[in-house]
LODOKE-929512 format. One record per residue (C-alpha): x, y negated, z; residue number from 1. Coordinates in steps of 0.2 Angstrom, whole numbers, m for minus. Example, Ala and Ser with C-alpha at 12.3 -4.5 7.8 and 13.67 -1.06 7.14 Angstrom:
REM LODOKE-929512
X->62 Y->22 Z->39 i->1
X->68 Y->5 Z->36 i->2
This chain:
REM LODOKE-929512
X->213 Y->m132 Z->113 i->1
X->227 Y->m138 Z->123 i->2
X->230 Y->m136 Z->142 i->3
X->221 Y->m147 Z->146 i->4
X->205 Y->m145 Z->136 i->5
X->189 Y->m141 Z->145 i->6
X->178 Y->m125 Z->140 i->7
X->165 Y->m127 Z->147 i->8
X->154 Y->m142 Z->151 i->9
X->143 Y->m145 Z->166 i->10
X->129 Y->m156 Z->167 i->11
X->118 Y->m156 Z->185 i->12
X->111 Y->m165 Z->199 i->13
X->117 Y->m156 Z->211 i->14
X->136 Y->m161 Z->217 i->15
X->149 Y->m148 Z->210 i->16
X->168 Y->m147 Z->211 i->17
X->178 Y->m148 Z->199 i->18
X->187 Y->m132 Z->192 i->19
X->200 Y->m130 Z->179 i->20
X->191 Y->m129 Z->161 i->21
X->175 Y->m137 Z->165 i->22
X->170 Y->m154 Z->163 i->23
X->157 Y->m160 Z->173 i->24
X->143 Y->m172 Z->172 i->25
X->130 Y->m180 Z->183 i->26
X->113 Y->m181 Z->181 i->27
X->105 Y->m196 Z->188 i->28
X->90 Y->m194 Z->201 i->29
X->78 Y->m204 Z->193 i->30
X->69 Y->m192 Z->178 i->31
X->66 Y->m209 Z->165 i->32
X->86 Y->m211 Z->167 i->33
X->89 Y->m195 Z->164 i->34
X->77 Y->m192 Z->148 i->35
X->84 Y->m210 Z->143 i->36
X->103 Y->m204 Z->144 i->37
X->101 Y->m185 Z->139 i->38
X->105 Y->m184 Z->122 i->39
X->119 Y->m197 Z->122 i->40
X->127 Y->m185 Z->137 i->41
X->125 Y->m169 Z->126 i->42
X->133 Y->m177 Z->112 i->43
X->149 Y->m182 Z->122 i->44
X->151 Y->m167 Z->128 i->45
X->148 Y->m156 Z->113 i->46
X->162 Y->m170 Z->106 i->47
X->175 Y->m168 Z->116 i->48
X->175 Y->m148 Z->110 i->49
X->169 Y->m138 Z->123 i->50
X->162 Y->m120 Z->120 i->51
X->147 Y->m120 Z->132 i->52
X->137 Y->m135 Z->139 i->53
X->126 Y->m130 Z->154 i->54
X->113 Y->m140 Z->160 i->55
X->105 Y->m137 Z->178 i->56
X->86 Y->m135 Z->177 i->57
X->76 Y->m151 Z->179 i->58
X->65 Y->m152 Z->196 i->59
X->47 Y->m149 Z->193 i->60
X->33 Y->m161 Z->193 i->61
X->26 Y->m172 Z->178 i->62
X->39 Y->m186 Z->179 i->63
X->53 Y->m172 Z->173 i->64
X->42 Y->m167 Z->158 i->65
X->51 Y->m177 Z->146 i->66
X->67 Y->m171 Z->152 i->67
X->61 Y->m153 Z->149 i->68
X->54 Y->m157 Z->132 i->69
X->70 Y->m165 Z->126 i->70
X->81 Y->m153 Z->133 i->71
X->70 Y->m139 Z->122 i->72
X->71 Y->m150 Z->109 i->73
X->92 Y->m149 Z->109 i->74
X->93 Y->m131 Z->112 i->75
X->82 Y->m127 Z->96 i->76
């Protein structure tokens, strides 16, 4: 990885600053954009070549389910 190369890989709702090494994502709000744009996100940032991809836990409530069903689904 070169200089510039990113390590680790962010992806959360809440609003993070960015550090040296991690590349960051935002989650949308809205859970049906979310579940619709999950595994597209993931695979972008497991592309680009960084060693870890975290993912900030999805609210509760029934509207996140599918968002928690696919992110199980991705870390199997």
């Amino acid at each position: 990885l070169g200089p510039d190369a990113k390590h680790i890989a962010v992806y959360a709702r809440a609003a993070l600053k960015t550090a040296r090494g991690i590349a960051l994502r935002r989650m949308p709000d809205d859970a049906a954009r979310t579940a619709q744009a999950l595994f597209a996100v993931l695979r972008e940032l497991d592309a680009s070549g960084v060693k870890l991809i975290w993912v900030e836990t999805p609210p509760a409530g029934a509207e996140w389910d599918g968002v928690r069903d696919r992110l199980q689904r991705a870390s199997a």
